[in-house]
C-alpha positions as CSV (number, residue, x, y, z in Angstrom):
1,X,71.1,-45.9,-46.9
2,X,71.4,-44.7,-43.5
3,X,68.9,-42.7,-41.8
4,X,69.3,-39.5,-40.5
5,X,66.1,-39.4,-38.5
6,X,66.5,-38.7,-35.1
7,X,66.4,-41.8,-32.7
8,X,64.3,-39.8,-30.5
9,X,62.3,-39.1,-33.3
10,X,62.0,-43.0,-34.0
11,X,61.5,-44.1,-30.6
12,X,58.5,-41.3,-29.6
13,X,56.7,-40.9,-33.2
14,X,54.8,-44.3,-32.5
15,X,53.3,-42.4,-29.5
16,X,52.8,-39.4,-31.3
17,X,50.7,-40.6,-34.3
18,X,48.4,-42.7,-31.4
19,X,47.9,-39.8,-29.2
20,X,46.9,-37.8,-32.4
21,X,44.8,-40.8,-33.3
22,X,43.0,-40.5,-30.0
23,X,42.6,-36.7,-30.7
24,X,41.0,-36.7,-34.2
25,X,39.0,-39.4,-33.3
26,X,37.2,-37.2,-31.0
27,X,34.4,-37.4,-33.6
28,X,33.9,-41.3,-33.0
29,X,34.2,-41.1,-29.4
30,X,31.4,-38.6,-29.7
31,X,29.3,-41.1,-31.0
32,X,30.3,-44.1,-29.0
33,X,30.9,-42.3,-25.5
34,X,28.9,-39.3,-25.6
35,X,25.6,-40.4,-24.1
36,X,27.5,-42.4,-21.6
37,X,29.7,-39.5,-20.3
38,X,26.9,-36.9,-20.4
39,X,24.6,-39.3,-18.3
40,X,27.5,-40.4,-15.7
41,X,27.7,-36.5,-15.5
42,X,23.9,-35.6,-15.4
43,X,23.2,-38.6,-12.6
44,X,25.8,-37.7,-10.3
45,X,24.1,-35.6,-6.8
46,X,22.9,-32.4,-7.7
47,X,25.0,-30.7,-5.4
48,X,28.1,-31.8,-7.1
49,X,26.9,-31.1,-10.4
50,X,26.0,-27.6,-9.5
51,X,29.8,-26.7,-9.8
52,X,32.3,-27.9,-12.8
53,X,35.2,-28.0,-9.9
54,X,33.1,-30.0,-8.0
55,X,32.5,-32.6,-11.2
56,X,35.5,-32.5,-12.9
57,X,37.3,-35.1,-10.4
58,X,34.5,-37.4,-11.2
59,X,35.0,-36.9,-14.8
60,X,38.6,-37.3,-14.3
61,X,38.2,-40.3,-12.2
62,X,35.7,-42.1,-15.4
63,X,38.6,-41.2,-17.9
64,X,41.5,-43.0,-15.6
65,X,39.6,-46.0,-15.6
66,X,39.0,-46.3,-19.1
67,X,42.8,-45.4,-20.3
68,X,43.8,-48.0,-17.5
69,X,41.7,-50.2,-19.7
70,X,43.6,-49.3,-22.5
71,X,46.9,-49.7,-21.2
72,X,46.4,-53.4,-20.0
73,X,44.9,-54.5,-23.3
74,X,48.1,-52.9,-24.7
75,X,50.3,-54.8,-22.4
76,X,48.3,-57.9,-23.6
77,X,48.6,-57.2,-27.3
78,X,52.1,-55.9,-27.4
79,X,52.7,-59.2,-25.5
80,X,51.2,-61.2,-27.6
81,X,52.5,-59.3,-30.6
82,X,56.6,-59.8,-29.4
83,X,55.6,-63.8,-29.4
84,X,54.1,-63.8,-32.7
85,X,57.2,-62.5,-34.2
86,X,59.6,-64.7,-32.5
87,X,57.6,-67.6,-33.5
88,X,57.6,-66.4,-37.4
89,X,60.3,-65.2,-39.5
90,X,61.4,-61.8,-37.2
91,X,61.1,-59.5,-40.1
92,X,57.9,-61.1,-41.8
93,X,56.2,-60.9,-38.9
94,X,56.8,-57.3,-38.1
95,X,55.6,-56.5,-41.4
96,X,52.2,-58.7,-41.6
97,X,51.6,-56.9,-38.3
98,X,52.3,-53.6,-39.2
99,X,50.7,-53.5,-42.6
100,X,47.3,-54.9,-40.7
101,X,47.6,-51.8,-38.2
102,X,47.7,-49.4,-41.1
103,X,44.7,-51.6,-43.1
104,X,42.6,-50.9,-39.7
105,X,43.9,-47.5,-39.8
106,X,42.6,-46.6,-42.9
107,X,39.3,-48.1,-42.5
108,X,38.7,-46.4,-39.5
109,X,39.5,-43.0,-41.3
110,X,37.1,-44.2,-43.8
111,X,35.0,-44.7,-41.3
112,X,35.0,-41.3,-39.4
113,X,34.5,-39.9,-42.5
114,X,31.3,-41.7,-43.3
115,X,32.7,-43.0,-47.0
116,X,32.5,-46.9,-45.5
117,X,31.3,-48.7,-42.5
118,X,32.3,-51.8,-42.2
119,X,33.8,-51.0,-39.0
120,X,30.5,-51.0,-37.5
121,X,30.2,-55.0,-38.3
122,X,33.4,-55.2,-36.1
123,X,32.0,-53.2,-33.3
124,X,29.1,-54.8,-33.1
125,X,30.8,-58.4,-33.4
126,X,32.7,-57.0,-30.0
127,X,29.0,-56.0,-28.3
128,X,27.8,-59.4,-29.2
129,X,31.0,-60.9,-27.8
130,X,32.4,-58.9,-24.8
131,X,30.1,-56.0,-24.0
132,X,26.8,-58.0,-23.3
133,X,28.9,-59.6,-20.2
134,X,30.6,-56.8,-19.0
135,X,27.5,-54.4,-19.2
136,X,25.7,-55.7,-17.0
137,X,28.6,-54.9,-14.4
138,X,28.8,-51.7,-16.0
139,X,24.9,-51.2,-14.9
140,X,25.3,-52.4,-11.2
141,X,27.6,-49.0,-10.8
142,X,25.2,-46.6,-11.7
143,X,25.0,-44.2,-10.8
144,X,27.9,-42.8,-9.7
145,X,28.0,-41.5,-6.0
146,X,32.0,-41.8,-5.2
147,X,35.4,-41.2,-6.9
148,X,36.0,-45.2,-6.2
149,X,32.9,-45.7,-8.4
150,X,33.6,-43.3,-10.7
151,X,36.9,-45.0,-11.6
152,X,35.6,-48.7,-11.6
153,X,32.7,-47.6,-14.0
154,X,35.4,-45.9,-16.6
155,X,37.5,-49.5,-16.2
156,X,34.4,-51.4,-17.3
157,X,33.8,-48.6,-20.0
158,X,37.4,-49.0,-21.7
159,X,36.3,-52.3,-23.3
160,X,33.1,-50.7,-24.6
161,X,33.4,-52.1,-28.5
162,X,35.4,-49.4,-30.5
163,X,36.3,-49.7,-34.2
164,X,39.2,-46.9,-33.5
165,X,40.3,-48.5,-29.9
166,X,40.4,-51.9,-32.4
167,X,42.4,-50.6,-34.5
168,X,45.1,-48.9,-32.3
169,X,45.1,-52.3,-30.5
170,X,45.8,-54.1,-33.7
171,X,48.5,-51.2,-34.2
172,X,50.1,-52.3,-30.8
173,X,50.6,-55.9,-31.6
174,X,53.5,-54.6,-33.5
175,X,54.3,-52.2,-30.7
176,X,57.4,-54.4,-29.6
177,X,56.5,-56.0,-26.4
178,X,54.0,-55.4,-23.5
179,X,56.0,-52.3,-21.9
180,X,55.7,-50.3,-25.6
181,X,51.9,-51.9,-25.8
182,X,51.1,-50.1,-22.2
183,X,52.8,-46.5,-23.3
184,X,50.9,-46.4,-27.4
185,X,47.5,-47.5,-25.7
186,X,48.1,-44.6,-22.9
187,X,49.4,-42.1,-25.2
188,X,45.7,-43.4,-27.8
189,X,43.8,-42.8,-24.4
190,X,45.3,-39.2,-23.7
191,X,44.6,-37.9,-27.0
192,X,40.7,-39.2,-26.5
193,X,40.2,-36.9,-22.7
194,X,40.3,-33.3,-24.5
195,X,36.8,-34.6,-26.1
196,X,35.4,-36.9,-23.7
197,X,36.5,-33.9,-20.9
198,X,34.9,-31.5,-22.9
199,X,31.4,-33.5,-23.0
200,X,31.3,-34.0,-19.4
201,X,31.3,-29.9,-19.2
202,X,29.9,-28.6,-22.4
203,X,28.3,-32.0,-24.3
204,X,25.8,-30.7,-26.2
205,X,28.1,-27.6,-27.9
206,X,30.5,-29.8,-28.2
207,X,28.8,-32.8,-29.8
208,X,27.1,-30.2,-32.3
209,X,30.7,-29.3,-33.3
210,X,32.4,-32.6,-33.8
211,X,29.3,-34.7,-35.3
212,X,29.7,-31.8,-38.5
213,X,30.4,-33.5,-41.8
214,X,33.5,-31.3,-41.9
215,X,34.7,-32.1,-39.2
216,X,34.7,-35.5,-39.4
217,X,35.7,-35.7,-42.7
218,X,38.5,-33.8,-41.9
219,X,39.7,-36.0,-39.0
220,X,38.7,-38.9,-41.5
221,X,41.6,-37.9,-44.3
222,X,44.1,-37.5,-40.9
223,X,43.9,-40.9,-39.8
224,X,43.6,-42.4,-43.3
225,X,47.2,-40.1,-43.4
226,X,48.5,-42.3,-40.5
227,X,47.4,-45.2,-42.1
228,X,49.7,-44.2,-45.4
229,X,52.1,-43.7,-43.4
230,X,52.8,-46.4,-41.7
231,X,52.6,-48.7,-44.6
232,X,55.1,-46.6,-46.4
233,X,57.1,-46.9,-43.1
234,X,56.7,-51.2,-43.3
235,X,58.3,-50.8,-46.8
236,X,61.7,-49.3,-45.6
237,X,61.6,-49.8,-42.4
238,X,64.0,-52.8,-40.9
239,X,63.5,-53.8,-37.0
240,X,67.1,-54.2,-36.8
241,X,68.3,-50.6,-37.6
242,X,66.1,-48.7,-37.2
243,X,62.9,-46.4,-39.1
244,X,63.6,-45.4,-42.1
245,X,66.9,-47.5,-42.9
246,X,66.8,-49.7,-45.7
247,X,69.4,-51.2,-48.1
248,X,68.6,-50.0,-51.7
């Protein structure tokens, strides 16, 4: 049957459903981030914090670090994802890929919406791993006195252990290559800076708004959505024609 989705619709909803990730996910980054955003924020010299226009290039400076971050641990999973497929049977491994992004999917909405954690045994295998060496760099910035700083500090802070940023990553191993990778990691790391903005002006409002069990069960049932989704997708979907075309 042939599709009649748009190919522009193909080609961007990838991007979509990660910067819509990002967004609902505000609630986790709330958790994982907050503190660290509020206290880059608090320490930097009172004179700059005494006016929002004279903090937000700081704040913007932290968040262009971190989705740098994200884009080069795209590149290196959609990499890395485009050689696993060649190596195994195209199609099978496309779909092994993509059905693992949607199983990490769904356990991270389960996870935002407090129903399972067993996310938190993955994020705390990555602090055991990763974080304890990079903290320790992460440390010798702060606090932060310069825009230079500022932006080294939020490259350091992208590979803070994330069961959501795990999970997109796993989703861009099946992104297509290391150019795709870059551009679903960038689009995940936009939809994350209306929240992790938003604490670096109004943190404590903000915080009491997303951490509601509403809330986050709310953006819970979203991502668990996407996760649907995209395993319904790797049932029709065929890499050589396209979303949504499949031979009945």
């Amino acid at each position: 049957m042939e599709s009649v989705i748009s190919p522009f619709v193909v080609s961007t909803a990838p991007y979509f459903v990660a910067f819509l990730a990002g967004l609902l996910g505000g609630v986790h980054c709330i958790g994982m981030c907050g503190g660290i955003v509020g206290a880059l924020s608090m320490g930097l010299p009172d004179k700059v914090r005494k006016s929002p226009l004279s903090v937000a290039p700081y704040i913007i400076s932290y968040n262009a670090g971190r989705i740098l971050t994200y884009g080069i641990a795209g590149a290196v999973m959609g990499w890395s994802g485009s050689m696993a497929i060649e190596l195994l049977e195209q199609h099978q491994g496309w779909l092994f890929l993509r059905i693992l992004a949607a199983l990490f999917m769904i356990a991270m909405g389960l996870y935002l919406g407090g129903w399972w954690f067993g996310l938190a045994d993955v994020e705390r295998g990555g602090a055991n791993i990763l974080w304890r060496r990079l903290a320790p760099m992460g440390k010798r910035l702060f606090p932060v006195r310069s825009l230079q700083q500022a932006w080294l500090f939020g490259a350091v802070w992208g590979w803070l252990p994330c069961g959501l940023v795990y999970s997109l990553l796993i989703w861009a191993l099946a992104a297509g290559g290391w150019a795709e990778g870059v551009l679903f990691m960038i689009s995940f790391g936009l939809g994350t800076l209306p929240t992790l903005m938003g604490i670096g002006f109004a943190a404590t409002t903000l915080q009491h708004f997303l951490q509601r069990t509403g809330v986050r069960r709310f953006a819970g049932v979203m991502v668990i959505g996407f996760g649907i989704m995209t395993l319904v997708a790797a049932g029709i979907y065929r890499p050589d024609v396209g979303l949504g075309c499949y031979d009945p």
